[in-house]
N, C-alpha and C positions, 0 to 999 in steps of 0.2 A: 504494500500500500504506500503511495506516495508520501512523503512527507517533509517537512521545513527542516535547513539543513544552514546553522550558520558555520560560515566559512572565513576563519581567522589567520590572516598571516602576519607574523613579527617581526620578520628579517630584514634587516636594513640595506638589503642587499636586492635587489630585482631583476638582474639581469643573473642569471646563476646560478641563484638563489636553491638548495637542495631543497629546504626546507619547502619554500613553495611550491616546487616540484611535489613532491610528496605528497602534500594537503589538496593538492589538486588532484592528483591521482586519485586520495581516495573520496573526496566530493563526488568524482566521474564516475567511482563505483559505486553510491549510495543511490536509493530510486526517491530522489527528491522528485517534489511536487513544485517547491521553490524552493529557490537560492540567495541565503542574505548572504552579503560578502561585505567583509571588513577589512579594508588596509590600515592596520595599528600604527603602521610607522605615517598616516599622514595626518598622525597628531589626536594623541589621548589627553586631553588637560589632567595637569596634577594637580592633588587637592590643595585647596587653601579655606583661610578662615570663611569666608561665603558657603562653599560646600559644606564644610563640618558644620555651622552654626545652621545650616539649613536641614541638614539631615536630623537634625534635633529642634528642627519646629516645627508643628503642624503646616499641615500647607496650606490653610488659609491664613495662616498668621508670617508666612514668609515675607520678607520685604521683595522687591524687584530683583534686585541684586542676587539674590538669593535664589530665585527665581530662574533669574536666566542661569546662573551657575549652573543651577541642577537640571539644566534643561539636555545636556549634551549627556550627563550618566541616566536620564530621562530614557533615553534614545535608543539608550546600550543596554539598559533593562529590560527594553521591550523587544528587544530583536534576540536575550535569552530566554526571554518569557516565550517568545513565539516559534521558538527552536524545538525540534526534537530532538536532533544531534545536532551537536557541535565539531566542527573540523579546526582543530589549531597546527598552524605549522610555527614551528619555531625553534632557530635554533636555539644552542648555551651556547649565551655568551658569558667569559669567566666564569665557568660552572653554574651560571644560572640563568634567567629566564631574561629574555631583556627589557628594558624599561619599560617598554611602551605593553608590553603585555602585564609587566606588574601594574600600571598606571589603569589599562584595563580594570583587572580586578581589584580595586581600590576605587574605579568609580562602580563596580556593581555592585560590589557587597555593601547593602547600605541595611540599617535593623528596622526590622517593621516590613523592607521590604523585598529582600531575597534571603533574607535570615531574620531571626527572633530571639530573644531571650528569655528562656521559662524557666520556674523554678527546678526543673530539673539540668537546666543548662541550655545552651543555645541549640536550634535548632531551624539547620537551612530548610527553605521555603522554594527551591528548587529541582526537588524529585522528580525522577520518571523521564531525567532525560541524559542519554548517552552523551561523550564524551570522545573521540578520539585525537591525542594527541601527537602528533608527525613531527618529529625532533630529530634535525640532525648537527652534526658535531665535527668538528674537525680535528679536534685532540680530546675529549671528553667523552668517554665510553658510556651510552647510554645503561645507567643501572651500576652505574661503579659506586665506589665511596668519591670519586669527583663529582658525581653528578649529584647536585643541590637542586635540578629543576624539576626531574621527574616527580619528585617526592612531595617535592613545595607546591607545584600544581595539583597532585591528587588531594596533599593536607587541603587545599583552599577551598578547590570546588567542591570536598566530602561537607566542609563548612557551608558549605553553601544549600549541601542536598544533594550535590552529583556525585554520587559514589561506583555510578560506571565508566568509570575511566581506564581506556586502553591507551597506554604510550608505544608506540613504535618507534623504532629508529630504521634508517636507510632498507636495511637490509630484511627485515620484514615488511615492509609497506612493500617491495618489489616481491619476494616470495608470496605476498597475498594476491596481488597481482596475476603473478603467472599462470 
């Protein structure tokens, strides 16, 4: 059955790029219905006091400012909300994810609305949706004690509620392939 397939790349690299190689590969194998497509590298805003103070106010109580801030992690929340899978490519960069992908997930994960906190502890508001992440590396063995990203992404989006997450590296994204 067809379904919504966001499609994530983080490489700052486009012409080359393994990573986006990959993530496209496997977008072209998933039976989407539609395709939301993300280029992170043309620009994730990092948070600042607007954002923070805004995610901690009602949003009729928001000032403008505040407003438009949170109009752009607005944007990126509704394109996970409306995802079935997610497709990230990315490499490590110095053992870890690169800005613009951490920048990402720092404007999604916002409380009240892709996560929660109960008394039994937080709990993501994201379930039921797949994950695959396409990483490749050029000194950093996916799954080593180098690797800082695979790990850091499953901790984030499990916070989130996405605890199906597959990472591949080069060499299975193409064995899946074949």
């Amino acid at each position: 059955m067809p379904h919504t397939v966001l499609h994530l790349d983080a490489s700052a690299r486009h012409q080359g790029s393994v990573s986006r190689k990959l993530s496209a590969d496997i977008v072209a194998q998933e039976n989407a219905g539609e395709i939301i497509r993300r280029d992170l590298t043309d620009g994730v805003p990092l948070l600042n006091e607007n954002w923070v103070a805004g995610t901690f106010t009602p949003p009729e109580s928001r000032s403008d400012a505040q407003n438009e801030t949170l109009s752009f992690s607005d944007t990126l929340v509704s394109e996970v909300q409306a995802a079935d899978t997610i497709v990230i490519g990315t490499p490590i960069y110095n053992f870890n994810i690169p800005a613009s992908l951490k920048a990402w997930l720092d404007q999604i994960a916002r409380a009240g609305v892709t996560f929660q906190y109960t008394e039994d502890g937080p709990k993501g508001l994201l379930e039921g949706k797949k994950v695959i992440v396409a990483i490749a590396s050029g000194g950093t063995q996916v799954g080593s004690d180098y690797d800082f990203a695979s790990p850091y992404l499953k901790f984030a989006l499990g916070f989130l509620g996405i605890t199906d997450v597959t990472v591949l590296d080069k060499d299975a994204v193409q064995a899946a392939a074949a």
